[in-house]
C-alpha positions in Angstrom: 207.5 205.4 78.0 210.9 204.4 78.9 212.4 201.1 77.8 212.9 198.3 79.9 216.6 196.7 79.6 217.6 193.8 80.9 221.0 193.2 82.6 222.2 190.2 81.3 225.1 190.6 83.8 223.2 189.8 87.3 224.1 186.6 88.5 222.4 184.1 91.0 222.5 186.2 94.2 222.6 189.1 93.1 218.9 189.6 93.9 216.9 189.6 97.1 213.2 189.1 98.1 211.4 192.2 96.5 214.0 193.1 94.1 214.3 191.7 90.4 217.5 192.4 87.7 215.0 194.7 85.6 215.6 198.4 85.2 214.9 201.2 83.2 216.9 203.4 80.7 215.5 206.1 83.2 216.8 204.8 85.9 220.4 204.4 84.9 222.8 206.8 84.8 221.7 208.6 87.9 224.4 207.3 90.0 221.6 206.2 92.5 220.7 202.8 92.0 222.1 199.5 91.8 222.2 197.0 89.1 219.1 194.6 90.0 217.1 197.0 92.1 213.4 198.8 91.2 214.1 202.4 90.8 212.7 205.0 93.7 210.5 206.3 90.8 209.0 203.6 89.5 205.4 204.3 90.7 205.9 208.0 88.6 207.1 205.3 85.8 204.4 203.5 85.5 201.9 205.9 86.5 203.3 208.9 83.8 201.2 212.6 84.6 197.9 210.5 86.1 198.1 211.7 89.8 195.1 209.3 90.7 197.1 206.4 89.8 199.8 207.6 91.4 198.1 207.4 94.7 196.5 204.3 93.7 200.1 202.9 93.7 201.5 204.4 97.1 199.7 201.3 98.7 202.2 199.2 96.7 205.7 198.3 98.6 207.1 197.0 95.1 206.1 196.3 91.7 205.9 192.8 92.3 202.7 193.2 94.8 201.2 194.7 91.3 202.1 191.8 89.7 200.6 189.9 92.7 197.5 191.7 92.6 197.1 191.2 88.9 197.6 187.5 89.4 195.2 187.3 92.1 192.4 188.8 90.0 192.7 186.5 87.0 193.2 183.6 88.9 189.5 185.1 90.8 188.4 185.6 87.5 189.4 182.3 86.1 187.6 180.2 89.5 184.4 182.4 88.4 185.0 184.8 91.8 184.8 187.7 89.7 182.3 188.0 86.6 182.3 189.7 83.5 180.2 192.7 83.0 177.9 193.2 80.5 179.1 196.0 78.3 176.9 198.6 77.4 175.3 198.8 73.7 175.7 195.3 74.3 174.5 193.4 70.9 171.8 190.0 71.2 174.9 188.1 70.3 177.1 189.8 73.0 174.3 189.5 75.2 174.0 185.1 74.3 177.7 184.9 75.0 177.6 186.9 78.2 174.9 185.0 79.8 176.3 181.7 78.7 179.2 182.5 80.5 177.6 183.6 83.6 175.5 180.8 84.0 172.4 182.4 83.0 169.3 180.9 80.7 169.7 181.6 77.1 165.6 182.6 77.6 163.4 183.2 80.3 161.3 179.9 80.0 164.4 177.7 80.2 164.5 179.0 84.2 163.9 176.1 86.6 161.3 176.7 88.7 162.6 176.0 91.9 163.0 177.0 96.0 166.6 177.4 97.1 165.9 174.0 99.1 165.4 172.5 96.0 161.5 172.1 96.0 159.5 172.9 92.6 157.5 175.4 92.5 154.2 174.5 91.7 152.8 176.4 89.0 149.2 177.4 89.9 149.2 180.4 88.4 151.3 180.6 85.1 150.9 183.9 84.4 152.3 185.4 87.3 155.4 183.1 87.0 155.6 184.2 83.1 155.9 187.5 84.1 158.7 186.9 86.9 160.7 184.3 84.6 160.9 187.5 82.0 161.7 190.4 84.2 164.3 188.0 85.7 165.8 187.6 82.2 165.9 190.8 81.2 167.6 191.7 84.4 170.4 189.0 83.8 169.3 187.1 86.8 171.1 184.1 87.6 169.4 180.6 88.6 170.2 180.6 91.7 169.6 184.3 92.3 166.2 183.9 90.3 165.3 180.6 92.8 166.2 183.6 95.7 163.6 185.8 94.2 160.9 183.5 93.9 161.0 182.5 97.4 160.7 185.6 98.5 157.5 186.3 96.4 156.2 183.3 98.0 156.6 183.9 101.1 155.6 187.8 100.7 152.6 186.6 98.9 151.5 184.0 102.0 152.1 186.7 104.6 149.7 188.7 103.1 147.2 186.2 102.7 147.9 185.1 106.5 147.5 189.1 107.1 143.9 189.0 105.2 142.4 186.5 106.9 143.6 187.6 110.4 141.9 191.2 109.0 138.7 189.5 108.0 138.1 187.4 111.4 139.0 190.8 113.7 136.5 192.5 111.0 133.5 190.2 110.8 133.4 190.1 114.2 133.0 193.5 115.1 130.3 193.8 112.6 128.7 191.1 114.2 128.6 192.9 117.5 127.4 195.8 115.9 124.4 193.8 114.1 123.9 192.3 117.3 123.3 195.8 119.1 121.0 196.9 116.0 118.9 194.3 115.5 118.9 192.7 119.4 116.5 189.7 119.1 116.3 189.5 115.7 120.1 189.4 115.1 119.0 185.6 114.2 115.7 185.9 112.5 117.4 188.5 110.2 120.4 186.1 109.4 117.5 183.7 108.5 116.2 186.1 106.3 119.2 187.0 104.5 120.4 183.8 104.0 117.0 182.4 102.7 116.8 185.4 100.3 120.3 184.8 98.9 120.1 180.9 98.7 115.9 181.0 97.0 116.8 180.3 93.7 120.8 179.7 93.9 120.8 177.5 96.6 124.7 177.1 96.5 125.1 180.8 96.1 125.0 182.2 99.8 128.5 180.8 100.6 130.6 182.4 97.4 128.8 185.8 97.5 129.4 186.4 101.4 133.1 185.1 100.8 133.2 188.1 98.3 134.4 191.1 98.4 133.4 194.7 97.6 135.3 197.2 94.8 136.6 198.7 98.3 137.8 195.2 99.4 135.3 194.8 101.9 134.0 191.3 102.7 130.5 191.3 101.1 129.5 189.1 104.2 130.4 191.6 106.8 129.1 194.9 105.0 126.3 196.2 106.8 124.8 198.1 103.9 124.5 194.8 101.8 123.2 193.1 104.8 120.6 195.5 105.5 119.9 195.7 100.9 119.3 192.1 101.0 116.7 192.5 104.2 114.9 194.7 102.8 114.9 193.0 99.5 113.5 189.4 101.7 110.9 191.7 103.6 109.6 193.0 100.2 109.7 189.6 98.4 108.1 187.4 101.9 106.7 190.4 104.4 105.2 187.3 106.9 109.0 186.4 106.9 109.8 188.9 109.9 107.0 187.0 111.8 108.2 184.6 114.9 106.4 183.7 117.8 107.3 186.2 121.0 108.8 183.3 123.1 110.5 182.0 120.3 110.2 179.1 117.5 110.0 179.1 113.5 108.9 181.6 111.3 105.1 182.2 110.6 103.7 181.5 107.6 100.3 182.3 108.2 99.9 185.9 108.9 96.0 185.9 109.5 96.4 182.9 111.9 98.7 184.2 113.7 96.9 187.4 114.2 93.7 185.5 115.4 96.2 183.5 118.1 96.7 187.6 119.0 93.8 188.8 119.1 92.3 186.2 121.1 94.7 187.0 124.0 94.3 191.3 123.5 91.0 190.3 124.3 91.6 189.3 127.8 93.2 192.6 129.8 94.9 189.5 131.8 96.6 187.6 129.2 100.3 187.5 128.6 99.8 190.0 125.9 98.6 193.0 128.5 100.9 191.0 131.2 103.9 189.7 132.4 107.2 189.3 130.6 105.7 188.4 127.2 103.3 191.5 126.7 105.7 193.6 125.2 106.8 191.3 122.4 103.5 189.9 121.5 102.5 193.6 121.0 105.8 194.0 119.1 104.5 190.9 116.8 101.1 191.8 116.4 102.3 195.2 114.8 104.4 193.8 112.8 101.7 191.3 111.5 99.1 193.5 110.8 102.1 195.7 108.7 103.0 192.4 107.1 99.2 191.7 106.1 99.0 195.3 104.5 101.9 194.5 102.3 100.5 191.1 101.4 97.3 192.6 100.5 99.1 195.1 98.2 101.6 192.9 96.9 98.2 190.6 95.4 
């Protein structure tokens, strides 16, 4: 590389804006330039046989806007602007020094657990933010970039849960109409049924099984197949428990005196049960009676 001499002979003036009183060995001699003044070839100087640098100093008028641009990246470095990188193979202690200079926790517990707004995060589920507080850490996170991270979890996390229960209204409901279709006027009765069967001996049970939810993720409370499993499960356990009077009312629990009510009326061909708007579900009752008396009778 060529030496840099200074003239010791440039007086005040003899300079202007751009210029300075440094030259080169190079650049004397040529009969080209004058004392005080940047060679023409002073980007090939400093760049030697590395064409990309070369180029990379075409966007410089002078070498004092290289200077400039030097100055303007330490002082960017200085103000924090511009960070450090963490260099590769990096050792632990490398990797202390680093993060203490970049603002980051020394470990992953040391994280506040904090919103950008400045609220704490409350810590219901420790686990969760054990696992977040690490993979920030190991990722060189810093606080405030860690605080951005964990609102975003939080609010991804309520969306879904907003998203769920929007999913499980829409789906309960069309279940229900589809139960209603199915079972018409005992859409009630078999609720009844269902309910009692669940809450016999765990009377506190009904409300956190139906608020379940399948391997599938199905809502145990709006799956028609364990609907109809626990109705057949009540109808093998109580058979008189499908029994209500054909105009309406509570559940039957005596199947035999029900039955006599019945066949009091099939006795007289103008009684509601051969007439009129109740015949058909008196008849509808009295079979299911008679199968509910069969079953008793087997069941003892």
């Amino acid at each position: 590389m060529a030496e840099a001499v200074i003239d010791d002979k440039v007086k005040p003036g003899d300079t202007t804006e751009g210029k300075t009183a440094i030259q080169t060995d190079d650049a004397k001699g040529n009969g080209d330039d004058k004392p005080g003044t940047w060679p023409d070839n002073w980007r090939q100087l400093m760049a030697g046989d590395d064409e990309k640098e070369l180029k990379r100093l075409d966007r410089f008028a002078d070498p004092s806007k290289v200077y400039g641009g030097f100055r303007n990246i330490e002082k960017r470095m200085s103000s924090g602007d511009i960070k450090s990188t963490l260099p590769t193979n990096a050792t632990d202690e490398d990797k202390a020094k680093w993060r203490t200079e970049n603002g980051i926790p020394e470990k992953a517990e040391d994280y506040e657990l904090k919103f950008p707004d400045g609220t704490a995060v409350e810590a219901t589920d420790k686990e969760t933010l054990k696992v977040l507080t690490e993979a920030a850490h190991k990722i060189h996170l810093t606080p405030s970039q860690f605080s951005e991270m964990l609102s975003a979890q939080y609010q991804a996390t309520e969306q879904d849960e907003e998203r769920q229960k929007t999913e499980d209204v829409d789906f309960a409901k069309q279940i229900a109409d589809e139960l209603h279709e199915s079972w018409g006027r005992d859409f009630r009765l078999h609720q009844s049924m269902i309910q009692q069967n669940v809450s016999r001996n765990y009377p506190d049970l009904y409300d956190k099984l139906m608020r379940g939810r399948l391997s599938d993720g199905t809502p145990i409370g709006s799956s028609k197949e364990v609907l109809a499993w626990i109705l057949d499960n009540e109808r093998e356990i109580n058979p008189a428990s499908t029994i209500v009077p054909a105009g309406g009312g509570t559940i039957i629990g005596t199947v035999s005196d029900r039955i006599i009510e019945i066949k009091a009326l099939m006795g007289n061909r103008e009684s509601d049960y051969w007439k009129g708007p109740k015949s058909e579900g008196l008849q509808a009752e009295y079979r299911k009676l008679t199968e509910a008396q069969e079953k008793i009778a087997a069941k003892s």
